[in-house]
C-alpha positions in Angstrom: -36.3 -45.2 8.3 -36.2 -43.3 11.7 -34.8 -39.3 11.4 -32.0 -40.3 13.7 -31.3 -43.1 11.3 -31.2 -40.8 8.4 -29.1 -38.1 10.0 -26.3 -40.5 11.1 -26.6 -42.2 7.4 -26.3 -38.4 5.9 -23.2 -37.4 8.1 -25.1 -34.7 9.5 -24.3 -35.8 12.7 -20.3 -36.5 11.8 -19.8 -32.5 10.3 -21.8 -31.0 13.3 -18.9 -32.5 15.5 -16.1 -31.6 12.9 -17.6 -27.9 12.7 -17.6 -27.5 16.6 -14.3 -28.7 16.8 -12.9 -26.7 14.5 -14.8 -23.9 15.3 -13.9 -24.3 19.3 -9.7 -24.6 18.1 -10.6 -21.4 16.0 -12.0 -19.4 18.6 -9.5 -20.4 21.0 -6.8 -19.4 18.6 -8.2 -16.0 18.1 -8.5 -15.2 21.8 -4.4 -16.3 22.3 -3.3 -14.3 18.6 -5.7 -11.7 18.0 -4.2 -9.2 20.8 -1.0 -9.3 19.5 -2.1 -7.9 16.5 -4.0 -5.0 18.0 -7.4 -6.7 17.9 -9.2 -6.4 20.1 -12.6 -8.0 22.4 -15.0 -7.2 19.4 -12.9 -8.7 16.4 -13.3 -12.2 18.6 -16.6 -11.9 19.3 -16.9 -11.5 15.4 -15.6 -15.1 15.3 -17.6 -16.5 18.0 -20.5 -14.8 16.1 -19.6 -16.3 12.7 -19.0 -19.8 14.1 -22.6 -19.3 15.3 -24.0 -18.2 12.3 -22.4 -21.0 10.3 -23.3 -23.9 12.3 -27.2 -24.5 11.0 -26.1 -24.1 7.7 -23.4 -26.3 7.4 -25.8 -29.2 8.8 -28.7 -28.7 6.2 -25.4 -28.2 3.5 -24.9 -32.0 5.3 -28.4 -33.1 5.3 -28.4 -32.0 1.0 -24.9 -32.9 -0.5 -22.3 -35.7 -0.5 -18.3 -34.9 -0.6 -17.3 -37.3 -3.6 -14.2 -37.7 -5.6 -15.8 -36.2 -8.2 -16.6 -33.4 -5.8 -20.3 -32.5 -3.8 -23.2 -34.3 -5.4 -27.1 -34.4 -4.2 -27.5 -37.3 -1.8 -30.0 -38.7 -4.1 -27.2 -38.6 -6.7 -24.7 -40.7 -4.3 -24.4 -45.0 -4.1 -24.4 -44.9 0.0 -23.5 -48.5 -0.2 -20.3 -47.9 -2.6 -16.7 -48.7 -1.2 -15.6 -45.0 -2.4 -18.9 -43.7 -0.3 -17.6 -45.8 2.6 -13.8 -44.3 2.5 -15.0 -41.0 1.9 -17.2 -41.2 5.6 -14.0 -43.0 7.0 -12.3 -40.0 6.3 -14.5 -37.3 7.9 -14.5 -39.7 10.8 -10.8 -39.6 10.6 -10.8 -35.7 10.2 -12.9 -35.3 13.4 -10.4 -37.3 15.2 -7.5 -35.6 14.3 -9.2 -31.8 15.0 -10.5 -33.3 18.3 -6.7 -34.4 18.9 -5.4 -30.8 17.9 -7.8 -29.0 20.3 -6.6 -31.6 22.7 -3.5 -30.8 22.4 -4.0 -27.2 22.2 -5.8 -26.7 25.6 -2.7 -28.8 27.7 -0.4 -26.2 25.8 -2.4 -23.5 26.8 -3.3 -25.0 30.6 0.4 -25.6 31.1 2.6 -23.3 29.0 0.7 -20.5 27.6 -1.5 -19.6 30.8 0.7 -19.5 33.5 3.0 -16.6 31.4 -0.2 -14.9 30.9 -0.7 -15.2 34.6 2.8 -14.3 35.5 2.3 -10.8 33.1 -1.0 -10.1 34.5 0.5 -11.0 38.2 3.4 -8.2 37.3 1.0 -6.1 35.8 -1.6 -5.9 38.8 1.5 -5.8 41.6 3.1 -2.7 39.4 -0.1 -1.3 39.6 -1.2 -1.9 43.1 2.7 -0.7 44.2 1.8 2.7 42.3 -1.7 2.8 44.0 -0.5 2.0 47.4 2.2 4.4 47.1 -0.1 7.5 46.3 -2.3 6.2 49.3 0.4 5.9 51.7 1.3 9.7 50.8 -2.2 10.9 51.1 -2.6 8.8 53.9 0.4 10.5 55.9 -1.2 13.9 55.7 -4.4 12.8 56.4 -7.5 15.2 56.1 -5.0 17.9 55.8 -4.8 18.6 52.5 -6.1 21.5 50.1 -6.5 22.9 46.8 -6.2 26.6 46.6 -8.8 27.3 43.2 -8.5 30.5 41.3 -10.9 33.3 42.6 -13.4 34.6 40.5 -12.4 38.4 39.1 -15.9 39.8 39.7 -14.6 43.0 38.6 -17.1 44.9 36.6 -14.9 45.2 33.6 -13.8 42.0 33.9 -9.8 42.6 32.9 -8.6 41.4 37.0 -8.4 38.2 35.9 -4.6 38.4 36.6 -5.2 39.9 39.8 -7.2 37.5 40.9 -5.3 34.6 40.0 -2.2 36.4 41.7 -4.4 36.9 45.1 -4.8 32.9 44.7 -1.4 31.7 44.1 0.0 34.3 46.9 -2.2 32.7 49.1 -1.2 29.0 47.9 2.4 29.9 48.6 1.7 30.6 52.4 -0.5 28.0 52.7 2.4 26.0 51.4 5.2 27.0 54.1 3.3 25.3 56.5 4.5 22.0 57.3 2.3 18.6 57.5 -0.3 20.7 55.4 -0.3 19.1 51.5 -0.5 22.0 49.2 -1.8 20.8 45.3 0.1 22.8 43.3 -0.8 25.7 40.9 -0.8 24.2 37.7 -3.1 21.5 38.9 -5.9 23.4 41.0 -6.0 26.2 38.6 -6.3 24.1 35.5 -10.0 23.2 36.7 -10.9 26.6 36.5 -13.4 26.0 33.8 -14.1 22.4 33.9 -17.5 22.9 35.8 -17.1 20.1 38.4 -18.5 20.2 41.8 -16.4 20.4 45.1 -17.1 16.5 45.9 -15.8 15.4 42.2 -12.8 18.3 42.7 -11.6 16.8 45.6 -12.0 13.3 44.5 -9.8 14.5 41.2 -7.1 16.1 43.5 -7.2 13.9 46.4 -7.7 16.5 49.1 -9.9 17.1 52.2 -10.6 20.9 51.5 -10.9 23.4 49.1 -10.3 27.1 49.1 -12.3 28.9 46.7 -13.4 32.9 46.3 -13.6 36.0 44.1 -11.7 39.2 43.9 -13.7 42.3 42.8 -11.6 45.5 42.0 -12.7 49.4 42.6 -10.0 51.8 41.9 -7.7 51.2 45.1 -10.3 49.3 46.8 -11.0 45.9 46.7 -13.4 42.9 47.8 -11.7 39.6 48.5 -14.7 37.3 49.4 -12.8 33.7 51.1 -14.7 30.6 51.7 -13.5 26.9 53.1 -15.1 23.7 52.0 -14.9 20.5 53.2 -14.8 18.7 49.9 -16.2 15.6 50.2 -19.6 16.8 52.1 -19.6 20.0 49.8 -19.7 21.9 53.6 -19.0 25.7 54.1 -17.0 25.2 57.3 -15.9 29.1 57.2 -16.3 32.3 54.5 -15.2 36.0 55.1 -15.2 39.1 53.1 -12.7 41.5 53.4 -12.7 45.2 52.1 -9.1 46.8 51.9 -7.0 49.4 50.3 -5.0 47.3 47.4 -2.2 48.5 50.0 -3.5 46.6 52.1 -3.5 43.2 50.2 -0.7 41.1 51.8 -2.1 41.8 55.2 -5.6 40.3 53.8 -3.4 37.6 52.5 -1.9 36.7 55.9 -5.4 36.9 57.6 -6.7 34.3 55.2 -4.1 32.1 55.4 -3.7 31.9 59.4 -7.6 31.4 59.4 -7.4 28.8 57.0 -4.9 26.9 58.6 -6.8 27.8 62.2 -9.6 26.0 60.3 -7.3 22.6 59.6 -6.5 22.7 62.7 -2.7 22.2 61.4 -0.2 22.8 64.2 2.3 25.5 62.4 6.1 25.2 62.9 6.5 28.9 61.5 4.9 32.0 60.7 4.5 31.9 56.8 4.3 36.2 56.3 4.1 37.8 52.7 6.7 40.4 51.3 4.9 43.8 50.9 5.9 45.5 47.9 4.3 49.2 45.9 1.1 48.1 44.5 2.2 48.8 40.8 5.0 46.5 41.2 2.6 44.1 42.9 0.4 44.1 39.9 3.1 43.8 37.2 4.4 40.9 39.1 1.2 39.3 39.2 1.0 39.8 35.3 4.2 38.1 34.7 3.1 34.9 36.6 -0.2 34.7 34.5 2.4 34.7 31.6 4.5 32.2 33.3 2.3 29.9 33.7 0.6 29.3 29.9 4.5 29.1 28.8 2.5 29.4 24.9 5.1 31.2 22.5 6.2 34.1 23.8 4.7 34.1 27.2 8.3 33.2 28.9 10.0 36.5 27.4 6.7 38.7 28.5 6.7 36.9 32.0 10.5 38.0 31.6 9.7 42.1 30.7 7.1 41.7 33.3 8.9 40.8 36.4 11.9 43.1 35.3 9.4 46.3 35.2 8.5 45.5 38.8 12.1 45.0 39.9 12.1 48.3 38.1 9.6 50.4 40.7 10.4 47.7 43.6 14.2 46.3 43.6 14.0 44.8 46.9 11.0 42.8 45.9 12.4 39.1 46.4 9.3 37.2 44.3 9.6 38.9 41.7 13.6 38.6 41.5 13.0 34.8 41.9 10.4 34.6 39.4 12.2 36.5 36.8 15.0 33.6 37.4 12.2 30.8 36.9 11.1 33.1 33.8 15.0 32.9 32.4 14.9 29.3 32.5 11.8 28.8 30.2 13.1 31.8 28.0 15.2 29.8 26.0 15.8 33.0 23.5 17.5 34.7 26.2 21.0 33.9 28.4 19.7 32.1 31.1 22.7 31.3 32.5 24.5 34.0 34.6 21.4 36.3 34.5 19.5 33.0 36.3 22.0 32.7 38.6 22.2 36.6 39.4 18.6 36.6 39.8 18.2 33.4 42.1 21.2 35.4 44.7 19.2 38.7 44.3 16.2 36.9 45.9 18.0 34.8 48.6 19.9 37.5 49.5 16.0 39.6 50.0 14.7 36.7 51.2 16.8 33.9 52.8 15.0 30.3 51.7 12.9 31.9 48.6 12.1 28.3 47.6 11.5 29.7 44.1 14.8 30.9 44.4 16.8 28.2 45.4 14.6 25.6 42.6 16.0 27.9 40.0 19.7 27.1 40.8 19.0 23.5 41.2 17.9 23.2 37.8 20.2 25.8 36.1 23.6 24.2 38.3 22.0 20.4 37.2 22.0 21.9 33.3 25.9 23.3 33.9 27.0 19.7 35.8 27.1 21.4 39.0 25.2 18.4 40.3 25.7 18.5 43.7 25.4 22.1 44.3 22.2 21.6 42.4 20.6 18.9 44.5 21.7 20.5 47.7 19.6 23.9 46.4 16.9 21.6 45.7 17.1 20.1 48.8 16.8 23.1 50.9 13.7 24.4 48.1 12.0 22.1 49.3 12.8 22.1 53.2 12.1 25.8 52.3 8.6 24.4 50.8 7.6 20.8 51.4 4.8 21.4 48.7 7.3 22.8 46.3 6.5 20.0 43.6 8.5 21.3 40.6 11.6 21.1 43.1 10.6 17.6 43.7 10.8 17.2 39.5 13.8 18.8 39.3 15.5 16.9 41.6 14.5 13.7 40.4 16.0 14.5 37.0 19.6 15.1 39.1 19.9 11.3 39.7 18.3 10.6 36.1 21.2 8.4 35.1 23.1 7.6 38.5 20.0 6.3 40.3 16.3 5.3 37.6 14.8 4.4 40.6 15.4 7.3 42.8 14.2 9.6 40.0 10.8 7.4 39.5 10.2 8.2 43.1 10.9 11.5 43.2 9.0 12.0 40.3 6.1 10.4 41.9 6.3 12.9 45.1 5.9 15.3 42.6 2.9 14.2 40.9 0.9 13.5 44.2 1.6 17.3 44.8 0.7 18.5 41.3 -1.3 16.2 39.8 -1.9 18.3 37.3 1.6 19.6 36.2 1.9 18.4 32.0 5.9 18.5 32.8 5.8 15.7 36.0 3.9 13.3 33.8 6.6 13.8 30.9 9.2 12.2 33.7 6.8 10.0 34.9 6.5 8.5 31.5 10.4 8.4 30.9 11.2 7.4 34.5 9.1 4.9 33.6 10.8 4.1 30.5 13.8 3.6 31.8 12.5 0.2 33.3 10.4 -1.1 30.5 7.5 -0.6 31.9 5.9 0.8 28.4 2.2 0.3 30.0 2.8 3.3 32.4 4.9 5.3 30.4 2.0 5.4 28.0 -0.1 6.1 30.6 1.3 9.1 31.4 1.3 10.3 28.1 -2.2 9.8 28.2 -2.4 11.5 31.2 -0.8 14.4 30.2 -2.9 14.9 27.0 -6.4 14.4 28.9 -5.0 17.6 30.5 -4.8 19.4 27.9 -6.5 17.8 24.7 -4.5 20.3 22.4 -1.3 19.1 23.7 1.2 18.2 20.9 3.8 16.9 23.2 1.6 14.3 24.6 1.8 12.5 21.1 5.5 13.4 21.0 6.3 11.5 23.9 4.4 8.4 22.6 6.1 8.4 19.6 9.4 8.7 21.5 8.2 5.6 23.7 8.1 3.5 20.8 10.7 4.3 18.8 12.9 3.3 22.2 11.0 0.0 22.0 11.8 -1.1 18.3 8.1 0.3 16.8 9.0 2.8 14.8 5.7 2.3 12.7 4.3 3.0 15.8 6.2 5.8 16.4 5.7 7.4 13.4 2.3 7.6 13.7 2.4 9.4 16.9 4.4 11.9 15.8 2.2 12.5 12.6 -0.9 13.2 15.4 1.4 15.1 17.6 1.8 17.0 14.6 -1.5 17.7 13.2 -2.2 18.7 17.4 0.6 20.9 17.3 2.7 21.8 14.5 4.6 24.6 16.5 6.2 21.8 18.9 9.8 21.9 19.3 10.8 18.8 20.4 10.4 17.2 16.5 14.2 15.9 16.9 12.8 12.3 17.3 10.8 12.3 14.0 14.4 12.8 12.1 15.9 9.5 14.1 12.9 7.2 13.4 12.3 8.5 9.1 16.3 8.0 9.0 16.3 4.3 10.6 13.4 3.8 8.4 16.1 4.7 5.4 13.7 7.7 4.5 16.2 10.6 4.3 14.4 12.4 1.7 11.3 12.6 3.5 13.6 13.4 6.7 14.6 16.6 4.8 11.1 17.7 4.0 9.9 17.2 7.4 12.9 19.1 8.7 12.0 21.9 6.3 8.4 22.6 7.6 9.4 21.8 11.2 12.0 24.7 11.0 9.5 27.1 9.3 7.1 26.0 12.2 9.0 25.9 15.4 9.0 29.0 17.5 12.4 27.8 19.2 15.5 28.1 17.7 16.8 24.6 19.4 16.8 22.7 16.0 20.4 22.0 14.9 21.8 19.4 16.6 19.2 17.4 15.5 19.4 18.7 12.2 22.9 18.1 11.8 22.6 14.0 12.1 20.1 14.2 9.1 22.8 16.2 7.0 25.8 14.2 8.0 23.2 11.1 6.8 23.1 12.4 3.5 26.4 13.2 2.7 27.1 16.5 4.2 29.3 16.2 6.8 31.0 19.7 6.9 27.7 21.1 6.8 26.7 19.2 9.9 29.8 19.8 11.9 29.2 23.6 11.0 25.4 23.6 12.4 26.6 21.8 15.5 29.7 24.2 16.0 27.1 27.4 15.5 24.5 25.5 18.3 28.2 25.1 20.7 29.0 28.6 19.8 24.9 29.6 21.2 24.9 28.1 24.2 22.9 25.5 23.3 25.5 22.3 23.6 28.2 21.7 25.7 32.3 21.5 24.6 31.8 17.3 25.2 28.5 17.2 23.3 30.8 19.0 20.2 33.7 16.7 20.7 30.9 13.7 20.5 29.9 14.9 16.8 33.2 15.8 15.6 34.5 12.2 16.2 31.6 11.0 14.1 31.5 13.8 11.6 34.9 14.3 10.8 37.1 11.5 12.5 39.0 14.5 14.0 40.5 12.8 17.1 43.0 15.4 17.7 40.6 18.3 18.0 37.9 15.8 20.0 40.3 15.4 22.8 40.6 19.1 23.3 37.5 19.6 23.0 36.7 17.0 26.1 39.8 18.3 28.1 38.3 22.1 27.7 34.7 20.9 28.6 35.5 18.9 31.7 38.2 21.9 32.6 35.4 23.9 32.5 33.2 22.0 35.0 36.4 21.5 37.2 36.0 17.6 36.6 39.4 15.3 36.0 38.4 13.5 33.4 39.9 10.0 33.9 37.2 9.8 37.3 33.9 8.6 36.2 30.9 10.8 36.9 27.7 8.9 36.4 25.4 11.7 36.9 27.1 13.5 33.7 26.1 11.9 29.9 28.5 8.3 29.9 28.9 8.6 26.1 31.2 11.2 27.4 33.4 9.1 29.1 33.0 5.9 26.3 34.5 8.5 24.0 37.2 9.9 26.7 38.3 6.0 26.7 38.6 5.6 23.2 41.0 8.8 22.9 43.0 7.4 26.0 43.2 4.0 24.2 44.1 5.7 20.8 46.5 7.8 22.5 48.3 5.2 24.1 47.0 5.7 27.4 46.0 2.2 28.0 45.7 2.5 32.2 43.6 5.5 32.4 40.8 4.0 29.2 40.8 1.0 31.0 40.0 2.5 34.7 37.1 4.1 32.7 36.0 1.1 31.3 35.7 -0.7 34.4 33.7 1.9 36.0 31.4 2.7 33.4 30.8 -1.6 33.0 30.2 -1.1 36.8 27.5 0.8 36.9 26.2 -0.2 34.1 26.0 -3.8 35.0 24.6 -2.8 38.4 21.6 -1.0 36.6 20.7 -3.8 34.2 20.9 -5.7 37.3 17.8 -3.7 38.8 16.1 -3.9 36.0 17.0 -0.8 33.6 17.6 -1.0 30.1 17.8 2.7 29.0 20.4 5.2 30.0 20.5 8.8 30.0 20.2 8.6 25.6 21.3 4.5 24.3 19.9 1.6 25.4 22.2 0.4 28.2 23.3 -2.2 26.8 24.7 -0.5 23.9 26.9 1.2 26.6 27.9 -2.0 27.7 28.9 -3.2 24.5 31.0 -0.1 24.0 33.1 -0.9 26.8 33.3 -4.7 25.5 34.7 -3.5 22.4 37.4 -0.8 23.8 38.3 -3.7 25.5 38.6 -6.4 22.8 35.6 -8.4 23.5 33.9 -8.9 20.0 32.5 -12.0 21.3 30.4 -10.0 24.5 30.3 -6.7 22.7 27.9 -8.5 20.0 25.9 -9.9 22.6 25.2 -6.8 24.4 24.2 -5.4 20.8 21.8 -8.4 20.1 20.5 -7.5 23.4 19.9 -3.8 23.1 18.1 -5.1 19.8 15.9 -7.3 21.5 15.1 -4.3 24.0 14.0 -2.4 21.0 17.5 -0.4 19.4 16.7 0.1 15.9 19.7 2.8 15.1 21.6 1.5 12.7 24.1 4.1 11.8 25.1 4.8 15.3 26.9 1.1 14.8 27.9 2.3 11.3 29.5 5.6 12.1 30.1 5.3 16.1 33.8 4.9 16.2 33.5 2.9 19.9 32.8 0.3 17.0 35.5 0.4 15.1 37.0 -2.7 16.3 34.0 -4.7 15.3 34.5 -3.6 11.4 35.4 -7.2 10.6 33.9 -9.3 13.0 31.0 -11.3 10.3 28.3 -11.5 13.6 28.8 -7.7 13.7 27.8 -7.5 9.9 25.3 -10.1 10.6 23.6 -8.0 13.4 23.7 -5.2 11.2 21.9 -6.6 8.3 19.4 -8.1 10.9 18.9 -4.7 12.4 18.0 -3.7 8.6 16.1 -6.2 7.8 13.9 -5.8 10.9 13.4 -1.6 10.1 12.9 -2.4 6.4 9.7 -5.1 7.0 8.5 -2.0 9.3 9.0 0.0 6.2 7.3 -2.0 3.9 4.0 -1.8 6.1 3.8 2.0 6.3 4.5 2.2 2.6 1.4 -0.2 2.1 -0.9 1.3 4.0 0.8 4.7 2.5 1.7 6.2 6.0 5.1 7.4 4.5 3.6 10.7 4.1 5.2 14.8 3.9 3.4 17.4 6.0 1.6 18.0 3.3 0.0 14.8 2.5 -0.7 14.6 6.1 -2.3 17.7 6.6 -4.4 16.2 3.1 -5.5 13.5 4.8 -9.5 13.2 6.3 -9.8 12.2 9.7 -7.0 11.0 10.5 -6.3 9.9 14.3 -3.8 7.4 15.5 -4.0 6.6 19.0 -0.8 6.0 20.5 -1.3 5.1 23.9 -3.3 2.0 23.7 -0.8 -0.2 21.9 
């Protein structure tokens, strides 16, 4: 008997062609499923491997035994001419037909329905990225060459303590540089975050995207002192110009202005006006310099010594504008202090010294946006940054204006800012919520990623993950961020979002002892309003409306954002409504016209007090202009507001006006977009109307049931953990920007 012969009569021939098949559906499976689980190019390769690994084996198992009723036997055991020998082969012919018929049908689903979604994603996924890429280009493009990065100078100083001065001598002169128009300044925070990294100029000007750099050193005598200036063409590593200057420290600001008009002479960058610095006493000068190296670490503490700092110099020099618009930047990120009118006061003083102090005039935009004052605020912005076209943190600020009246505005203003300050943590925090905003979870993550490569000790990186998630329904996912934000940085403030996700989890005991540590931790005092949802959640709701009231009484929420809580703390409708009439008295706003660039919950309250009140017109003029926007941004592709998913919104303004039917849809659909809160439908009273509506209830106990399977699996894998058993825990590292 030929081999052939005796392979076909064995079957060895009939399971090689079963195992490929199988193996081949297997595989393909893997590659479809496996990356929605989080697994990844390796775990399928362990398949393919395996299938490889297995395929001898199973012919020589073929070549040995016999599958028979009675089990496998030896072939030398086995009646090949028996009728049950015969039906057993027909069926292991049959069983090869049937897999060859499911991988069959497998590949047409995947030819025709599966792949052309997968093309369609990747399609959206390269044309998102390629608009992002183009649009840095086109910005980098329009300048040209003429662009430069401003690195700190070296403190050569033999005692090595001028570090300060130094770095002032190099932001004075990136200011000036930065008054000159059609000359891209990168920022501060960017160019002198690479102090240390050790790069050459060619790989610093590929990281910053510009066609120069300015580097030097400073070395301090006394009153005398060396500045030593060089210009480098960046991407040929070329010295195109270096000059030493020895001055009188009086003399410093003229040294400053001699750089700077050679430098620019150098670009060959036609000037539209003469950018001259403010001469001040050189004690002042040097106390001013100290409170921006303060200002810019913003660690704990720095804000309120940047604040003493600049306020000794106004001290010896009261005419000295910079340092009256940098102690109003200083206010801002003093959160401790009252950074309202002193801000404000401040900003004046400076204009007032200096007419255009772009410093100045950002200062009031943000501090007028925080108050409501929008347009006032976006009209100083405005002028900031005709003031100082490289003035990136004016471009930030004014995106976040137009935050909730126009997503798509702040994305792009956001974006200006970034190809200025590439570098700034803050601008990619609103790139990644801009981003957000849309859905587009890939580059929101990004820049969170972004932001921590940064700065790898950055807590706030992970913080902003874990908020990402918990927006889009993965509060596993979310909780594990904030555990690593955590362990990165257990003095972060912004731990409000850990309290939301453990209490939609159900976990409000291990809420409380998370809230415990974070207060002992935090170096802010901006806790309470966060802390006051957890203890109305477990039963406290006097003690919550008191913590809100105390934050209302600091400062540290507005009269609307009190009359928000004490409808849902206390049912006190009454005291709500005055609440809302003070706060919007207090902003000069009539209440009844809808302002979108203010918080909308404001005005989805405001309705339900007209409607309870018997004011039918004026809730239902509200309703239709807070549906119209609303419906216009879901139109352009926006599903979360200023807080809620939007469609939450909408579904308010479906209920106030009697449509359970739509009001439930919008709900399932802020679901689907990822809403896991469910006592905001429990307690909101917008909802109130739905009480006993059973597809309500129904969405309710889906809602549930979706957070409880997510609670199940970090109970499993015992990742429902205090600060404690954390902090217990070897090596642990979630990365949050990957999934």
């Amino acid at each position: 008997m030929s081999l052939f012969t005796e392979l076909e009569r064995r079957n060895v021939f009939r399971v090689g062609a079963a195992y490929a098949a199988i193996s081949w559906l297997v595989i393909q499976i893997a590659e479809t499923t496996f990356p929605a689980f989080g697994l990844g190019e390796a775990a399928i390769r362990f398949v393919i491997i395996l299938a490889a690994v297995g395929f001898i084996p199973s012919l020589i198992f073929a070549w040995a035994f016999e599958l028979t009723p009675e089990g496998f036997k030896r072939d030398s055991e086995v009646d090949r001419a028996s009728p049950v020998t015969r039906r057993m082969t027909q069926r292991l012919d049959r069983l090869v037909m049937v897999t060859l018929a499911l991988a069959l049908g497998y590949f047409a689903i995947d030819k025709f329905v599966l792949s052309p979604e997968r093309q369609a994603q990747e399609l959206a996924t390269a044309t998102e990225e390629a608009r992002q890429e183009g649009r840095t280009e086109a910005i980098i493009e329009s300048y040209g060459d003429k662009s430069i990065a401003v690195l700190p100078f070296a403190d050569l100083s033999l005692e090595g303590d001028q570090q300060y001065l130094s770095d002032g001598i190099s932001e004075e002169l990136l200011n000036l540089l930065a008054k000159y128009d059609g000359l891209r300044v990168i920022s501060r925070s960017s160019s002198f975050s690479l102090r240390d990294s050790g790069l050459s100029v060619p790989e610093l000007g590929r990281q910053l995207d510009v066609g120069y750099v300015l580097e030097g050193s400073v070395r301090k005598q006394g009153k005398t002192v060396r500045i030593t200036a060089q210009l480098i063409e960046a991407r040929s590593d070329t010295h195109l110009w270096s000059e030493t200057y020895d001055r009188e420290l009086d003399d410093v600001f003229a040294i400053q202005d001699q750089i700077s008009a050679r430098v620019v002479q150098e670009l060959k960058v036609r000037l539209l006006t003469a950018a001259v610095s403010t001469p001040t006493d050189t004690d002042a000068y040097e106390l001013y310099l100290q409170g921006l190296l303060r200002l810019a670490r913003r660690g704990p503490g720095d804000p309120s010594h940047a604040v003493e700092l600049f306020e000794r110099a106004i001290d010896l020099d009261p005419d000295y504008a910079p340092a009256h618009a940098s102690l109003a930047l200083a206010q801002i990120w003093d959160w401790e202090g009252n950074y309202g009118e002193r801000i404000e006061a401040e900003a004046n003083r400076a204009l007032e010294l200096d007419p255009g102090n772009s410093d100045a005039l950002s200062a009031l935009g943000l501090l007028w946006t925080n108050l409501g004052r929008t347009e006032e605020a976006r009209q100083a912005l405005e002028e900031a940054i005709a003031s100082n076209p490289n003035n990136a943190t004016a471009y930030r600020w004014l995106g976040r204006s137009y935050s909730n009246v126009d997503p798509a505005r702040y994305l792009a203003l956001v974006e200006r800012a970034y190809h200025l300050d590439p570098l700034d943590p803050s601008i990619h925090y609103h790139l990644a919520i801009a981003n957000l905003k849309f859905g587009r979870i890939k580059s929101a993550l990004s820049a969170a990623r972004q932001r921590l490569k940064i700065d790898p000790t950055d807590g706030m990186s992970f913080m902003l993950a874990g908020m990402i998630h918990r927006q889009t329904g993965h509060l596993d996912l979310a909780l594990q961020s904030f555990y690593q934000g955590y362990l990165a940085d257990p003095t972060q403030w912004n731990f409000g979002a850990i309290f939301w996700t453990l209490a939609d989890l159900g976990e409000l005991e291990l809420a409380e002892t998370w809230q415990e540590e974070l207060k002992r931790q935090a170096h802010w005092t901006y806790v309470e309003p966060d802390e006051a949802i957890l203890t109305f959640l477990t039963g406290r709701p006097d003690e919550a409306l008191q913590l809100q009231s105390a934050a209302f009484q600091r400062g540290e929420i507005s009269a609307q954002d009190l009359a928000f809580w004490v409808m849902r703390f206390s049912n006190d409708f009454d005291r709500a409504l005055t609440l809302y009439q003070q706060g919007f008295s207090e902003l000069g706003l009539d209440p009844d016209q809808f302002d979108a660039d203010l918080p909308w919950r404001w005005y989805t309250d405001y309705a339900l007090l007209m409607r309870r009140s018997g004011n039918d017109a004026r809730a239902e003029g509200l309703i239709r202009d807070i549906r119209t926007m609303t419906d216009a941004q879901l139109a352009a592709g926006v599903i979360i507001g200023s807080v809620v998913h939007l469609k939450v919104v909408q579904a308010m303004t479906y209920a106030l006006s009697g449509d359970s039917e739509r009001a439930v849809e919008a709900l399932h659909g802020a679901m689907q977009d990822g809403q896991t809160c469910v006592w905001c439908l429990e307690y909101f009273p917008n909802f109130d109307s739905l009480r006993d509506e059973p597809q309500f209830n129904e969405l309710i106990a889906e809602m549930e049931a979706r957070n409880a399977a997510q609670h199940r699996d970090l109970a499993n894998r015992g990742l429902l953990l205090t600060p404690q058993e954390l902090l217990q825990l070897k090596d642990y590292s979630f990365d949050p920007f990957s999934n």
